[in-house]
C-alpha positions as CSV (number, residue, x, y, z in Angstrom):
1,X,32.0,115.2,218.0
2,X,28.7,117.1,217.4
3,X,27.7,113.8,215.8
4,X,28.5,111.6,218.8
5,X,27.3,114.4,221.4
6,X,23.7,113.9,219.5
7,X,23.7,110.6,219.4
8,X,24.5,110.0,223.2
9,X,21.9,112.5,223.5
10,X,19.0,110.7,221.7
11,X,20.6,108.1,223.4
12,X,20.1,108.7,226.7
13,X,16.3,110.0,225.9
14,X,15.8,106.6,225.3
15,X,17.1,105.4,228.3
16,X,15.1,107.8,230.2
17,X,11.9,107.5,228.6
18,X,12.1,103.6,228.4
19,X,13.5,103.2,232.2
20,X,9.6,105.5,233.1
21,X,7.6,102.8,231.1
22,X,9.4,99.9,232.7
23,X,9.0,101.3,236.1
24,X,5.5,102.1,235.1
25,X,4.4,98.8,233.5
26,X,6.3,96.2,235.6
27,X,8.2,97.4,238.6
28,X,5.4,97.9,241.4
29,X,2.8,95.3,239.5
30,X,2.5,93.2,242.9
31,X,0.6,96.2,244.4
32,X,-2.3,95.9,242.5
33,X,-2.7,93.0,244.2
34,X,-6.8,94.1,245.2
35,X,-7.2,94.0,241.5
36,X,-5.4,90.6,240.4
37,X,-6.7,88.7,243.7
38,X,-10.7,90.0,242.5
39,X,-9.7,87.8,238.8
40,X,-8.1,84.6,241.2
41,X,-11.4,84.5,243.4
42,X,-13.3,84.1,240.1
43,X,-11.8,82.2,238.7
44,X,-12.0,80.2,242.3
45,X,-8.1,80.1,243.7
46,X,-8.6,78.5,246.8
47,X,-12.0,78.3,246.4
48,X,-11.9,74.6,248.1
49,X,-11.7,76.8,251.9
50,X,-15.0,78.1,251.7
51,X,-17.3,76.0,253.5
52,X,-21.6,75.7,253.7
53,X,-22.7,78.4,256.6
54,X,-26.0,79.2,257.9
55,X,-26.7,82.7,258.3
56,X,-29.0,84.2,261.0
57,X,-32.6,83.3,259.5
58,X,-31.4,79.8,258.6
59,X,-30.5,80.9,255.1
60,X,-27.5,78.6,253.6
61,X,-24.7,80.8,252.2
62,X,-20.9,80.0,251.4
63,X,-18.4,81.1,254.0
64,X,-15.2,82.0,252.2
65,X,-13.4,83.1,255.0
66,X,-10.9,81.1,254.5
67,X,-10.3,82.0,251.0
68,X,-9.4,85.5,251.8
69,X,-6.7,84.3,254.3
70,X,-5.0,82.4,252.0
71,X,-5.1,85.1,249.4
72,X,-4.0,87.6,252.1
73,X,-1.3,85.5,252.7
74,X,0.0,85.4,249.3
75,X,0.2,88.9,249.5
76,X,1.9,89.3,253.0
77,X,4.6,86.8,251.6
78,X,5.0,88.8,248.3
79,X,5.6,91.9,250.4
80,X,7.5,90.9,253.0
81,X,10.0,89.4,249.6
82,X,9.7,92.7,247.8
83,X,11.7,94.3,250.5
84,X,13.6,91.9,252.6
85,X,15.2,90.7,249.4
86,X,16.0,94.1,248.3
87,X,19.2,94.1,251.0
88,X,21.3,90.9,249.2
89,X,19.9,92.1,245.8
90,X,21.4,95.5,246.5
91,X,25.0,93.8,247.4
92,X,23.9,92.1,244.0
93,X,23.7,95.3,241.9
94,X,26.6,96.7,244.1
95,X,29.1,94.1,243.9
96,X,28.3,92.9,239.6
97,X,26.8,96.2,238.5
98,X,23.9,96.5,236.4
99,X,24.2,94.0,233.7
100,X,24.1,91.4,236.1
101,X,21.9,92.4,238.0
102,X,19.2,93.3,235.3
103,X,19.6,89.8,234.4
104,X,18.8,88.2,237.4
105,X,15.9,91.0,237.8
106,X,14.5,90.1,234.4
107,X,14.7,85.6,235.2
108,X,12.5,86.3,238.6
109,X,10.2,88.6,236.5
110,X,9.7,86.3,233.9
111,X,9.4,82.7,236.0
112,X,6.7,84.5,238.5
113,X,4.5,85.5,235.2
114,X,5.1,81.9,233.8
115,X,3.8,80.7,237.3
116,X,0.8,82.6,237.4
117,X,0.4,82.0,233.6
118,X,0.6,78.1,234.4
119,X,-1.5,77.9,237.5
120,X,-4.9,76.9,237.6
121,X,-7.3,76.4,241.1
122,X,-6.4,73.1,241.5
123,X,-2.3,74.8,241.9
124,X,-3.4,78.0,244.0
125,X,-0.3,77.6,246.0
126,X,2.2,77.8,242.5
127,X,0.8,82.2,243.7
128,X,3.0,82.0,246.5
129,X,6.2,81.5,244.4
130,X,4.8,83.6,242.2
131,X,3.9,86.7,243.2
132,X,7.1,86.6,245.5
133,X,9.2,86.4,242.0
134,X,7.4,89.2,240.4
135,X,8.3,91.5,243.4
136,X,11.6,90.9,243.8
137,X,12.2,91.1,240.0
138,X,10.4,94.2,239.7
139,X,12.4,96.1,243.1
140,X,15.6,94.9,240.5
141,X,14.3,96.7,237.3
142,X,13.4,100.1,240.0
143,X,17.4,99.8,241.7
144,X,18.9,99.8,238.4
145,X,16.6,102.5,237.1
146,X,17.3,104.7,240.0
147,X,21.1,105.5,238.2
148,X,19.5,106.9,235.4
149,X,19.0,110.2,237.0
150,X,22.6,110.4,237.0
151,X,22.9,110.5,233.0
152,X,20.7,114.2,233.4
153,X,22.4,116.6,235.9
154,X,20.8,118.9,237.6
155,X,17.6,116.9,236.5
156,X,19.4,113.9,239.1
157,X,16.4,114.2,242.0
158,X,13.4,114.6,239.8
159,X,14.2,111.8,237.4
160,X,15.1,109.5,240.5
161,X,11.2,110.8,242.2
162,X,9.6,110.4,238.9
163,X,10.9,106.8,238.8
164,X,9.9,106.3,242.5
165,X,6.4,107.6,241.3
166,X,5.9,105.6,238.3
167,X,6.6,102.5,240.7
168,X,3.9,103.3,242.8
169,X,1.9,104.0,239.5
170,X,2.7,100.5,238.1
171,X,0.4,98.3,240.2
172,X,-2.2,99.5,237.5
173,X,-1.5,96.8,235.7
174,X,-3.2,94.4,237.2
175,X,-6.5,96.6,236.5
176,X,-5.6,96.4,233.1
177,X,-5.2,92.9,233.3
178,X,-8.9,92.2,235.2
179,X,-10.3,94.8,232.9
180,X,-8.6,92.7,229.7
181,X,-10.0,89.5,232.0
182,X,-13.9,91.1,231.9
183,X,-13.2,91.4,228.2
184,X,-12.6,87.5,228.1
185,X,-8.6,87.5,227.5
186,X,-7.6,84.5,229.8
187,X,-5.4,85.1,232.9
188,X,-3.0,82.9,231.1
189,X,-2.6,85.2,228.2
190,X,-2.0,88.2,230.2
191,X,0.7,87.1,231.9
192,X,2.0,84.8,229.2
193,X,2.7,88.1,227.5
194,X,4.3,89.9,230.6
195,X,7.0,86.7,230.5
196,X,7.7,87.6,226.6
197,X,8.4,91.0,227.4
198,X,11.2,89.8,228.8
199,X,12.8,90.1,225.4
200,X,12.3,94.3,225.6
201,X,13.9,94.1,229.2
202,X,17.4,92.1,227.8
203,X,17.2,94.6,224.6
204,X,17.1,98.0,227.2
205,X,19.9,96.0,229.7
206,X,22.6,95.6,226.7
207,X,21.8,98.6,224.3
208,X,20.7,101.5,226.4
209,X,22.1,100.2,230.2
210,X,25.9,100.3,231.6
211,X,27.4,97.1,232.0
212,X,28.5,98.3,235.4
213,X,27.3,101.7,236.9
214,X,26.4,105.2,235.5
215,X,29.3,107.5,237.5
216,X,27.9,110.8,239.9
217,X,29.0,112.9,238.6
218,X,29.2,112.4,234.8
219,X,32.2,112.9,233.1
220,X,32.7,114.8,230.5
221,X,32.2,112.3,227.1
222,X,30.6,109.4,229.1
223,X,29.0,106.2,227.0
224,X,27.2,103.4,227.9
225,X,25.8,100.0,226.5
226,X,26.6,98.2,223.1
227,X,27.9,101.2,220.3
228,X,25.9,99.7,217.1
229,X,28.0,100.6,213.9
230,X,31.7,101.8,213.3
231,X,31.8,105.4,214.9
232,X,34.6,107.6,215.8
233,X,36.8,104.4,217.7
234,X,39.3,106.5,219.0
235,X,37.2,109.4,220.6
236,X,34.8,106.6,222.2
237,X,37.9,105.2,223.7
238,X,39.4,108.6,224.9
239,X,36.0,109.4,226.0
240,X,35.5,106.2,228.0
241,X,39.4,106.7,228.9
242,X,38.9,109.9,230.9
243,X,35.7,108.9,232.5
244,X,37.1,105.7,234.0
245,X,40.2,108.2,235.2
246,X,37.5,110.0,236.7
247,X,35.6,107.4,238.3
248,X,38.8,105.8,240.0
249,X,39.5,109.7,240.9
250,X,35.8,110.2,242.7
251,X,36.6,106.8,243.9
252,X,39.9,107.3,245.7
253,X,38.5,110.7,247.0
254,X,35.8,108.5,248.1
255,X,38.2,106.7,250.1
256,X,39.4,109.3,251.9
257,X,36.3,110.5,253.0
258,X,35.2,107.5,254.1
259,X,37.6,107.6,256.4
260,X,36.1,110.6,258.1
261,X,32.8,109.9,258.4
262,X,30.6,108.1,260.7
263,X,31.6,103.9,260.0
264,X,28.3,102.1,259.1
265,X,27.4,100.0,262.5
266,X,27.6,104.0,264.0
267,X,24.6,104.9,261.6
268,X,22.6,101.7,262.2
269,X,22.7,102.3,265.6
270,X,22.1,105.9,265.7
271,X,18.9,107.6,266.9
272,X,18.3,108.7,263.6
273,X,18.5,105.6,262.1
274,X,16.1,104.1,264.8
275,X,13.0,105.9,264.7
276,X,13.7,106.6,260.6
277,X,12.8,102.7,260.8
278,X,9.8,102.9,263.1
279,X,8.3,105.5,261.1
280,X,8.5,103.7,258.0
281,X,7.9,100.6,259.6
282,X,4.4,101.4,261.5
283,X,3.0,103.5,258.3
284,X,4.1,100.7,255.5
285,X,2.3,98.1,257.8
286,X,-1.1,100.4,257.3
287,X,-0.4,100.3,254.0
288,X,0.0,96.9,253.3
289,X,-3.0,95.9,255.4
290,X,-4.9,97.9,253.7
291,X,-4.2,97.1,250.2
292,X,-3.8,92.9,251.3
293,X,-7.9,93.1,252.7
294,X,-9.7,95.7,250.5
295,X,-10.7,92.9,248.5
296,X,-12.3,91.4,252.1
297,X,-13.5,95.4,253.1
298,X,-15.2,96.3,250.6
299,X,-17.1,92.2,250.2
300,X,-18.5,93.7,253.6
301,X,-19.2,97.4,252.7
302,X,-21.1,96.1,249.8
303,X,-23.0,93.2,251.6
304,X,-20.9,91.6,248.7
305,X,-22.2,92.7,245.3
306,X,-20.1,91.9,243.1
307,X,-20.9,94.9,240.7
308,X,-20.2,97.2,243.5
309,X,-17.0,95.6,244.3
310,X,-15.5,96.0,240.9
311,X,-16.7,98.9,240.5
312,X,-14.7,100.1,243.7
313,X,-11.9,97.9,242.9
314,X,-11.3,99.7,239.4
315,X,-11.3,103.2,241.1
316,X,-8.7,102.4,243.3
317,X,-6.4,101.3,240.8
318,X,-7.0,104.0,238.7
319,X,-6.0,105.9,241.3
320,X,-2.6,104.4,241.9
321,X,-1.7,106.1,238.5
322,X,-1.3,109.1,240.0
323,X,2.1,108.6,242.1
324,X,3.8,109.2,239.4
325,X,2.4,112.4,239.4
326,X,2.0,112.8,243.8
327,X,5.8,111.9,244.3
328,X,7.8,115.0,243.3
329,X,5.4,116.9,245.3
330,X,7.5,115.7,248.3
331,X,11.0,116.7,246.7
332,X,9.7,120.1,245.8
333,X,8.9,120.3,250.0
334,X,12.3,119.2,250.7
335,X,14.0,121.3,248.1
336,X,12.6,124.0,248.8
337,X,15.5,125.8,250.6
338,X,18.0,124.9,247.6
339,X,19.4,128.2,246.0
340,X,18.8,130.3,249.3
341,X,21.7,132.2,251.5
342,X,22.4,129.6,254.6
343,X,22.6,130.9,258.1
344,X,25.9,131.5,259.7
345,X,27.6,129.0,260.1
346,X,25.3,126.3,259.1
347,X,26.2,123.2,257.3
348,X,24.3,122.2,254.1
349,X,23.7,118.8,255.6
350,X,21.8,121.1,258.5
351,X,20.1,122.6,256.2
352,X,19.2,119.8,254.7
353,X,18.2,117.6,257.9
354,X,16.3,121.1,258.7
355,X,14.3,121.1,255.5
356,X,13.3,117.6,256.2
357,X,10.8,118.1,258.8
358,X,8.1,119.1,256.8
359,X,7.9,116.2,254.9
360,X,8.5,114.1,257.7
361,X,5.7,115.6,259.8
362,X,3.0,115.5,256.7
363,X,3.5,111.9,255.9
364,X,2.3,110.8,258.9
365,X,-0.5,113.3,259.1
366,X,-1.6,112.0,255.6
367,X,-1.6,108.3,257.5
368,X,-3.4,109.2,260.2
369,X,-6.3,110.6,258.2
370,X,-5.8,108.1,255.6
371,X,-6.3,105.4,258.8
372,X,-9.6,107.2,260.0
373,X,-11.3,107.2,256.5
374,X,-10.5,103.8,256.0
375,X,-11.9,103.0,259.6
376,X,-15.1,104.5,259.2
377,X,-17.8,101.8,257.6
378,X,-19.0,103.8,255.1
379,X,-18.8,103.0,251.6
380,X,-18.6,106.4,249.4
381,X,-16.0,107.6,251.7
382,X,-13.1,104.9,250.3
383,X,-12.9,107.3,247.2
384,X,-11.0,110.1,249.4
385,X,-9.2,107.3,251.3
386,X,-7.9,106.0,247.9
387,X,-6.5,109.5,246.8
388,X,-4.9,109.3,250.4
389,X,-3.5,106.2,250.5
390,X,-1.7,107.0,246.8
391,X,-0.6,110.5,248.3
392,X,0.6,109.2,251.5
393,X,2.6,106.2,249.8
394,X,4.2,108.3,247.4
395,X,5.4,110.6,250.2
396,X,6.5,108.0,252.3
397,X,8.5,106.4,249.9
398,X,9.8,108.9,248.4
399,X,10.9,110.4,252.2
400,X,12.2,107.6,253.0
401,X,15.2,107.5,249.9
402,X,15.7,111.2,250.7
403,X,15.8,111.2,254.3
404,X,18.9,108.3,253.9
405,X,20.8,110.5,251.7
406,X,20.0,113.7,253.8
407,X,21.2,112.1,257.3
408,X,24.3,109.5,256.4
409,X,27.4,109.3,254.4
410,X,26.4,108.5,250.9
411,X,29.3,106.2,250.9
412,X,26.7,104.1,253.2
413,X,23.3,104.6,251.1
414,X,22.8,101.5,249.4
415,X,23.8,99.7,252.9
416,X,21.4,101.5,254.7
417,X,18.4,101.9,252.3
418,X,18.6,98.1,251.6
419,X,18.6,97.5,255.5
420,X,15.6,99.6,256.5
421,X,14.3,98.1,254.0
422,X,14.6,94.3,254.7
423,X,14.1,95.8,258.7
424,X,10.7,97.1,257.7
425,X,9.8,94.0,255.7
426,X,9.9,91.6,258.8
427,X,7.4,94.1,260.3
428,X,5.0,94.0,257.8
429,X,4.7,90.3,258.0
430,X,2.5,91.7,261.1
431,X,-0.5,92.2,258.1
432,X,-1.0,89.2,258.6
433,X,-1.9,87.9,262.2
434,X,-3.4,91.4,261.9
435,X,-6.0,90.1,259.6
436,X,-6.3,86.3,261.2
437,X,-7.3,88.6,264.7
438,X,-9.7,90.2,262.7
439,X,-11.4,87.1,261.2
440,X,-11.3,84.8,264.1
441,X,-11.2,86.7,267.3
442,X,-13.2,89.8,266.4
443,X,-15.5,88.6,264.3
444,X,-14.3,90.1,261.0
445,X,-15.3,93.2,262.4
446,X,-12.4,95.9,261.5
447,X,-12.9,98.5,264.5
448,X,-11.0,97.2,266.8
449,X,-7.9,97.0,264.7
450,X,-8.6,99.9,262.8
451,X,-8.5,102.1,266.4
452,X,-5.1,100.3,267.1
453,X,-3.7,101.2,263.7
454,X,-4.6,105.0,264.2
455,X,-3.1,104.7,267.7
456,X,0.3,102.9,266.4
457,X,0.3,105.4,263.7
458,X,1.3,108.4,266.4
459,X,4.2,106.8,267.1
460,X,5.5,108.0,263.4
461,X,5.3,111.3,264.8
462,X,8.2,111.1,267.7
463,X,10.5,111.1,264.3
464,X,10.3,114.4,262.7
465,X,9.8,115.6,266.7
466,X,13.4,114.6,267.1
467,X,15.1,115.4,263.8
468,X,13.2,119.3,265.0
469,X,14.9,119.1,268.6
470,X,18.1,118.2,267.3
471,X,18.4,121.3,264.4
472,X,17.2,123.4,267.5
473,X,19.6,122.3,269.4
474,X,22.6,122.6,267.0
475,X,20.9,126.5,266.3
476,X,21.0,126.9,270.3
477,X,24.5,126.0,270.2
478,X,25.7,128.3,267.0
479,X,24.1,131.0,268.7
480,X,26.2,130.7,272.4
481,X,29.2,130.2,270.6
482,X,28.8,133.6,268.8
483,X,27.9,135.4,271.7
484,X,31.0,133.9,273.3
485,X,32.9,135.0,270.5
């Protein structure tokens, strides 16, 4: 037994550690987007939109206006797929298990690379498909990730953060990829080895993955994937015996609980539920707009030197690497009360909801300040508003799961995260008429729409304002029925 215990030890290092570089060097790829879109408009995607113009002195220049737009577009599209699909690929994962869906994950990975490995200028639109399939593909290789955390314990939340992080962190690869581009390594190389990888990702899904689900909590014993070798048969099978006894245990208490608690349509259609959504909503639109026209930004910040664009380009993907290390930041704020007496007579879900606040107050205060640096036209100040935009992501994300669990039945979690989600997705698509107002009514100058952003952004704060209102209320309430007692 000390044998087996070391070796589902070892084992599950390996999951670990190889679920963080495949959330880190695949999952969130799409969001380096600035980076990979600087590579397409050299090698001149869409490059048969930009038109003769004559500038103010009756100089000729090239107008590539419309170049932009259509690369804006195939990022609105890819984002908008990255999480609208993430509600019927979550009934996916929920109703085949992991195998399955790691499967699928891996075949929408793999086809968008070939895509974009096979495209040339003349086929700019084969980036529509594309990039869509490399999102969704990489939201499936974070969802079956996320179960991981279970394998470690007490270690449960920061595993699932770190994962969350490393996502973020992930859209550095398509720096490495324009870096590897600079170097002279063709576009169709890059990703032509992204698709081969592929192989790695079926290797992790059968040897160190369940078929079906990794069990909270773990029993006692618990093994997963293919067993390589002729082990101890009998005290796998009891092992794998008394876990699945357990798992229909948790899942018949499950049943009853269910039964208890608020039905699913309830949550949907709660307050809580409700402005969760708008503040996600309004702060992943800034987001998204930002990252789908920094490319376009910083052209005009520059008066379009190409050095200088690069050159800002590189640092902010350099600084998306660090949400792997900004994301637990927000757990440790939301943690922070775990292990301390409770008040009389409130509930750890109180507590819980209580402890929330913070977090959901700061996030928007990051977006807010993140929205004024980004509004102001000068060019050394997008260095702080990178570090923002990476802090403020990796809170909002990372709020966002942990808000879900904190305020509904876990027995509803992947309903609703997949939901808000998919909810959130249709209003990004805003990014885009966002940027056509820009270009064609305003005259590609920003203000404008950067003053409406800051504006919408408030609205983020009437969330945290009411989860506050409500604990005080509930407190209000605790206290007159103990002087009434």
């Amino acid at each position: 037994m000390t044998v087996l215990g070391n070796g589902l030890l070892v084992k599950r290092g390996l999951t670990f550690a190889s679920g963080l570089v495949e959330c880190l060097c695949f999952a969130g790829a799409v969001f380096g987007w600035a980076s990979l879109s600087f590579v397409l408009k050299t090698e001149g995607y869409f490059s048969s939109l930009c038109v003769n113009s004559t500038g103010v002195n009756a100089t000729q220049g090239l107008d590539c206006t419309g170049q932009d737009e259509q690369l804006s577009l195939v990022f609105t599209i890819a984002s908008f797929m990255n999480n609208f699909m993430l509600l019927p690929n979550g009934f996916i994962f929920d109703y085949f298990g992991t195998t399955v869906a790691r499967i699928f994950g891996i075949f929408l990975y793999t086809m968008g690379a070939l895509m974009v490995a096979f495209s040339t200028p003349a086929l700019s639109n084969l980036l529509f498909p594309a990039l869509s399939l490399l999102a969704m593909g990489g939201m499936l290789y974070l969802i079956t990730n996320m179960q991981v955390g279970n394998l470690f314990g007490a270690h449960r939340s920061t595993i699932i953060t770190l994962y969350c992080g490393a996502f973020d962190s992930s859209s550095a690869l398509f720096l490495v990829i324009k870096l590897l581009n600079e170097d002279g390594i063709s576009l169709q190389a890059s990703f032509l080895f992204l698709a081969a990888c592929a192989v790695i990702h079926l290797l992790r899904t059968f040897f160190l993955m369940p078929r079906k689900f990794i069990p909270y909590t773990l029993p006692e014993g618990y093994t997963y994937g293919i067993n390589c070798g002729k082990s101890k048969s009998s005290e796998l099978h009891a092992a794998n015996g008394n876990a699945q006894r357990t798992i229909e245990d948790t899942a018949n208490s499950k049943d009853v609980n269910i039964k208890q608690e608020k039905s699913f349509r309830e949550c949907v259609l709660s307050r809580f539920f409700l402005w969760h959504l708008l503040w996600l909503s309004v702060m992943q639109l800034r987001h998204y707009l930002f990252i789908g026209t920094l490319n376009p930004m910083l052209q005009r910040l520059t008066a379009g030197e190409p050095s200088l664009v690069s050159q800002f380009i590189n640092a902010f993907a350099f600084t998306q690497l660090c949400g792997v290390l900004c994301a637990p930041w927000n757990g440790l704020i939301m943690d922070r009360h775990k292990g301390k007496p409770l008040p009389a007579g409130e509930s750890e879900q109180e507590a819980d909801l209580r402890a929330s606040v913070l977090s959901l107050f700061l996030t928007p205060v990051q977006c807010l300040i993140f929205s004024i640096c980004a509004a102001i036209p000068y060019l050394q100040l997008q260095y702080f508003t990178f570090v923002l935009q990476v802090l403020n992501r990796a809170f909002l994300y990372g709020g966002n799961a942990a808000f879900i669990g904190v305020a509904f039945p876990s027995c509803h979690y992947g309903k609703l995260f997949g939901l808000i989600m998919a909810l959130s997705a249709v209003f990004s698509v805003l990014q885009y008429p966002c940027y056509t107002l820009v270009k064609e009514v305003l005259d590609g100058d920003p203000l404008y729409m950067n003053i409406a952003l800051i504006l919408l952004t408030l609205f983020a704060f009437i969330h945290p304002l009411s989860i506050f209102l409500h604990c005080r209320s509930l407190a209000s309430q605790r206290a007159k029925n103990k002087v009434i007692n």
